[in-house]
N, C-alpha and C positions, 0 to 999 in steps of 0.2 A: 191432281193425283189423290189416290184416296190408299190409306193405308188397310191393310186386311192381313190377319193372322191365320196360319196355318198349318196344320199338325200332318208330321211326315212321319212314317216308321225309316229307325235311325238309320238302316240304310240306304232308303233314301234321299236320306238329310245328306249324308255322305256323298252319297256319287253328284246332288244335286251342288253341291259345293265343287268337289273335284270338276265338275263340266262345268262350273259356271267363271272356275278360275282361270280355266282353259281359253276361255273367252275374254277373259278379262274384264269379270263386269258380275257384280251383285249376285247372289242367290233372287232377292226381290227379282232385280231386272233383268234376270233370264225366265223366271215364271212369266213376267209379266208380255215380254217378249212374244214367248210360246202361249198365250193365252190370247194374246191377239191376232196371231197367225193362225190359230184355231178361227178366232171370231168372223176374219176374213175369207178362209176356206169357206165356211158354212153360211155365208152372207152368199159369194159365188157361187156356192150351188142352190140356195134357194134362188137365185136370179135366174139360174141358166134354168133350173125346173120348171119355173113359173111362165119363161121363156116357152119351153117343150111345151108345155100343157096348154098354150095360147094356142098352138097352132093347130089348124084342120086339119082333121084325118084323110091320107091319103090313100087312095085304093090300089092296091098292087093287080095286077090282072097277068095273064099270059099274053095277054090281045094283042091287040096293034100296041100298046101304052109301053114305055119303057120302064122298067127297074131302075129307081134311083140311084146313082152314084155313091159310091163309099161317102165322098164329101160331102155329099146334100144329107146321108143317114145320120152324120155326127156333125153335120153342122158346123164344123169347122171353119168354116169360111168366115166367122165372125171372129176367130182366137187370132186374124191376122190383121 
């Protein structure tokens, strides 16, 4: 663990204490919480982008070809 200081305006020094008592657990360890929950969102989405952008471009037509499904657009079939 590494320690890190940092400067709140006092109200929300305030509120970050009242939610953190709420919880029962540290002003530190509710930053630190929500700071990793950030770090994991934004890992997630550079995966899934990185993901998108691997794939070949698919050509939409009128023609014989069909129109992708809702699930194949968002690719969801991997979130299960």
């Amino acid at each position: 663990m590494k320690n890190v200081t940092i400067t709140l305006d006092e109200e929300v020094a305030a509120w970050a204490r009242v939610h953190a008592a709420r919880q029962d657990m540290s002003v530190s360890r509710m930053i630190g919480r929500m700071l990793e929950q950030r770090m994991r969102e934004s890992a997630e989405y550079e995966e899934s982008m990185r993901r998108f952008l691997a794939r070949k471009p698919v050509k939409v037509s009128r023609g014989r070809a069909r129109y992708p499904t809702r699930e194949e657009l968002h690719d969801r079939s991997r979130l299960r």
